[in-house]
C-alpha positions in Angstrom: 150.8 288.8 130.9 149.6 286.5 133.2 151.0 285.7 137.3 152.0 282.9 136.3 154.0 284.0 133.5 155.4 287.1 135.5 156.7 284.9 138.7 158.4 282.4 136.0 160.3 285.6 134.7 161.1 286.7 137.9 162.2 283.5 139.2 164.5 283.4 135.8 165.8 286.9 136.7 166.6 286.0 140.0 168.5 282.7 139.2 170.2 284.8 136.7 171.4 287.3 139.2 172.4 284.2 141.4 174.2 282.0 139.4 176.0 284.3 136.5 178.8 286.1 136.6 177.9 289.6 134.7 178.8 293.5 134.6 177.3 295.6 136.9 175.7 297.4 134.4 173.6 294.8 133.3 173.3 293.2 136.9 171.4 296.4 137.5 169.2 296.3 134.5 168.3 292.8 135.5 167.4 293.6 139.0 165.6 296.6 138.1 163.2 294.5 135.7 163.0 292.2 138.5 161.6 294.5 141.0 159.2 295.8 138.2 158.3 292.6 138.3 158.1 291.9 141.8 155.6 294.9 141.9 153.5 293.4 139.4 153.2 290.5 141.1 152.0 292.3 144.4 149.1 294.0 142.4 148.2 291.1 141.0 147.7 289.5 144.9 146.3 292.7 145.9 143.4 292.5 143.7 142.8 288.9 144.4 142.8 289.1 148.1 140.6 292.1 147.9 138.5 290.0 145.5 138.3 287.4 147.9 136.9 289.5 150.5 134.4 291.0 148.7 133.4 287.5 147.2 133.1 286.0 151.4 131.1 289.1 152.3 128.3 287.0 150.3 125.9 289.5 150.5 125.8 289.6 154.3 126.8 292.7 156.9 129.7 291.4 158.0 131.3 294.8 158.6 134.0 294.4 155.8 135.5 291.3 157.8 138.6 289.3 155.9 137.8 285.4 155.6 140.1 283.6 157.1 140.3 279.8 155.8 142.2 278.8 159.1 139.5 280.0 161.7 138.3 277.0 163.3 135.3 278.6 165.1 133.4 278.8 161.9 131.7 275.6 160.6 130.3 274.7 157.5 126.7 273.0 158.2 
């Protein structure tokens, strides 16, 4: 599944939670696919942002340093 398609479950889960009235038992269930979920999601990020650095590395020794899009002492000639 895509991270698209998993955040749009787990924002379904969570309005779920939030707005029904429901047994415990499957209140649990719910929240316990959420936070499956949730964890997905976090991998997912994980391997992005560690794709990200690899990609701004471009070849260069830069000593592993993370890009950071908001650094305004770096300029783009």
């Amino acid at each position: 599944m895509s991270f698209s398609k998993e955040i749009e479950t787990l924002q379904a889960i969570v309005k779920r939670l939030e707005s029904e009235p429901m047994p415990l038992e499957e209140a649990m269930e719910l929240f316990e696919e959420g936070m499956a979920k949730a964890q997905q999601c976090r991998a997912f990020l994980e391997q992005a942002r560690q794709k990200v650095i690899l990609l701004s590395e471009g070849g260069n020794d830069s000593g592993g340093t993370a890009w950071n899009p908001l650094n305004e002492e770096e300029t783009v000639s």
